[in-house]
C-alpha positions, -999 to 999 in steps of 0.1 A, spaced: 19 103 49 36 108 18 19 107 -14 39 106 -51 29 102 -84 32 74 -105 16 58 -135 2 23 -137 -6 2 -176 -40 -8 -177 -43 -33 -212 -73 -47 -221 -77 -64 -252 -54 -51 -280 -55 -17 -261 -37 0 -236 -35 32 -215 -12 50 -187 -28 62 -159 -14 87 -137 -21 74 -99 -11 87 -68 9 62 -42 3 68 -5 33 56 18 26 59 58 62 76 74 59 57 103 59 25 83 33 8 111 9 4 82 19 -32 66 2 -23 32 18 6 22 25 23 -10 -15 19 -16 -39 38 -40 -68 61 -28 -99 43 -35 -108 72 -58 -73 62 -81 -85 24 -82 -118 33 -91 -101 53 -118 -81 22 -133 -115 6 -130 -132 32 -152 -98 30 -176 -103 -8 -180 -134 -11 -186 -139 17 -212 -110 -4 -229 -132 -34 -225 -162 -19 -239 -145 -2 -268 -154 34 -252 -117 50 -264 -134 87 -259 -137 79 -221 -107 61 -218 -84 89 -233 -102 116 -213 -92 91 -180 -60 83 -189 -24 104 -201 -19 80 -232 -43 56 -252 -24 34 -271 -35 1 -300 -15 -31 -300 -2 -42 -326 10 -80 -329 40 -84 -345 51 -115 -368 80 -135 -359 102 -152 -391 110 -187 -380 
């Protein structure tokens, strides 16, 4: 098994965050669903989301590498 890290964009609203994950990839390839998270890293882009969702931007940076606000830009016709 062969684990690498990564990092995965969780957006919610107008806010976003990277989360550094770990992907697992079996050497023997016999495992069909492979690269996969650990259930502790999905939980993690659980938590990350929904402290985004709720507005919780304390919790959410402490989770996550980068926090970041989306702003909309305007298009000129």
């Amino acid at each position: 098994m062969i684990a690498r890290l990564t990092k995965r964009l969780v957006r919610e609203g107008e806010w976003a965050a990277e989360v550094q994950v770990r992907l697992i990839e079996d050497v023997d390839k016999q495992q069909g669903w492979a690269p996969y998270l650990s259930l502790e890293d999905a939980y993690k882009l659980d938590d990350v989301r929904e402290a985004l969702r709720d507005g919780d931007i304390e919790l959410a940076s402490r989770l996550a590498e980068n926090v970041y606000r989306l702003t909309p830009v305007a298009t000129v016709p």
